[in-house]
C-alpha positions as a Python dict, from the first residue, in 0.01 Angstrom:
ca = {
    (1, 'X'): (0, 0, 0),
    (2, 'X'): (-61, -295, -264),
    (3, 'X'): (-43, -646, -105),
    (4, 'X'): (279, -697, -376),
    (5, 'X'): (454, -373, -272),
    (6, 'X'): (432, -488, 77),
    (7, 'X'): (542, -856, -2),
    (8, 'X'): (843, -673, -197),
    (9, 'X'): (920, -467, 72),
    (10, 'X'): (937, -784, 319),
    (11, 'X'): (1123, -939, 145),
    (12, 'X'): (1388, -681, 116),
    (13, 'X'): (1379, -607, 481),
    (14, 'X'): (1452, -983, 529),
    (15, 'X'): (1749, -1003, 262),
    (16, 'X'): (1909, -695, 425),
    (17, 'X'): (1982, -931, 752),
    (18, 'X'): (2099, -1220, 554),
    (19, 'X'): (2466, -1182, 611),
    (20, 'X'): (2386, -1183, 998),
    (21, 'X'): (2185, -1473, 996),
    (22, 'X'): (2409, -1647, 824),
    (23, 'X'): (2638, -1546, 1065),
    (24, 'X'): (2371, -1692, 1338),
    (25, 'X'): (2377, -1999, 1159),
    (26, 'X'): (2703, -2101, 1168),
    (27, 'X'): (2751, -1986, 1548),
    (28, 'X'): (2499, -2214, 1603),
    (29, 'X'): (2659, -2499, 1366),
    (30, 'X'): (2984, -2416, 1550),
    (31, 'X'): (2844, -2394, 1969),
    (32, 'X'): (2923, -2741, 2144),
    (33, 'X'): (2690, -2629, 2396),
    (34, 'X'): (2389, -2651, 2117),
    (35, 'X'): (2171, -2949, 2135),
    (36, 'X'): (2292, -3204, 1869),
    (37, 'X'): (1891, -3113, 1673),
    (38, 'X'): (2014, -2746, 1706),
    (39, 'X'): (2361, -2749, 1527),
    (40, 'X'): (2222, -2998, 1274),
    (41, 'X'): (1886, -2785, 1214),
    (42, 'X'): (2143, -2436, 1141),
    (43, 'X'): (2393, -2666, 912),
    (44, 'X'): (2105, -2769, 720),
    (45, 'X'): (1954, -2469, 693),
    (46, 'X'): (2299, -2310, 563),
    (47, 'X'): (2309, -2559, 255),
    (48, 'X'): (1983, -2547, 137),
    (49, 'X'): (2107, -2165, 103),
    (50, 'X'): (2402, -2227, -41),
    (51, 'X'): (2334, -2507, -278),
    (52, 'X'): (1982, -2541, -285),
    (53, 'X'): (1746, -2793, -133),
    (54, 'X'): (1839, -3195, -226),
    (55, 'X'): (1593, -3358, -478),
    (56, 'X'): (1340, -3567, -321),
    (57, 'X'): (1287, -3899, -452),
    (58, 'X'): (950, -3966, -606),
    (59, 'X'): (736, -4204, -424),
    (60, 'X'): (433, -4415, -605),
    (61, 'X'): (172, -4373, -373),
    (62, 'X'): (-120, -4568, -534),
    (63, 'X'): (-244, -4383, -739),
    (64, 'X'): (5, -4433, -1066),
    (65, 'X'): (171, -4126, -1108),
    (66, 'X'): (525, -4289, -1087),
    (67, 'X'): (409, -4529, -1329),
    (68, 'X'): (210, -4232, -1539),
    (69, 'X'): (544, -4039, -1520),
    (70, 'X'): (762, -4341, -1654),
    (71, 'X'): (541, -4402, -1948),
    (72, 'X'): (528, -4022, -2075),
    (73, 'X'): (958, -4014, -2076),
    (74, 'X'): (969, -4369, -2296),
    (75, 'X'): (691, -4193, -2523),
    (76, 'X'): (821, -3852, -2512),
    (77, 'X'): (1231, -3918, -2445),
    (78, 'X'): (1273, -4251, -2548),
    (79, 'X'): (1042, -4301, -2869),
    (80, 'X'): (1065, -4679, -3016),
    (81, 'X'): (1333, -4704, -3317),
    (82, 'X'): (1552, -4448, -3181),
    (83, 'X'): (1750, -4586, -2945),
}
């Protein structure tokens, strides 16, 4: 068996249980006698399935990427005369 095959095949196994752990998730979320790091770990983990993980903000750390990224959208997105 092919390396993809078997990731494919993984990954179906593991989608096949996704209703249960789900299901795990919010017992978890739900159980007063979880630690406070437990409940907030499975409610966390239940929106980043169901809406995706939050955008990060971009930190500038030194090296002038944020300030590289800023220049290329006034050249590119905001080009002088048309604003």
């Amino acid at each position: 068996m092919g390396k993809a095959k078997a990731l494919l095949e993984i990954r179906s196994l593991a989608r096949s249980h996704t209703r249960t752990a789900i299901r795990v998730l919010v017992g978890i979320m739900r159980c007063k006698d979880a630690t406070p790091a437990a409940r907030v770990s499975a409610a966390n983990a239940i929106l980043d399935r169901g809406w995706g993980r939050a955008a990060q903000p971009l930190e500038n750390g030194g090296d002038g990427a944020l300030e590289l990224i800023h220049r290329i959208e006034r050249v590119i997105v905001h080009p002088e005369g048309e604003r």
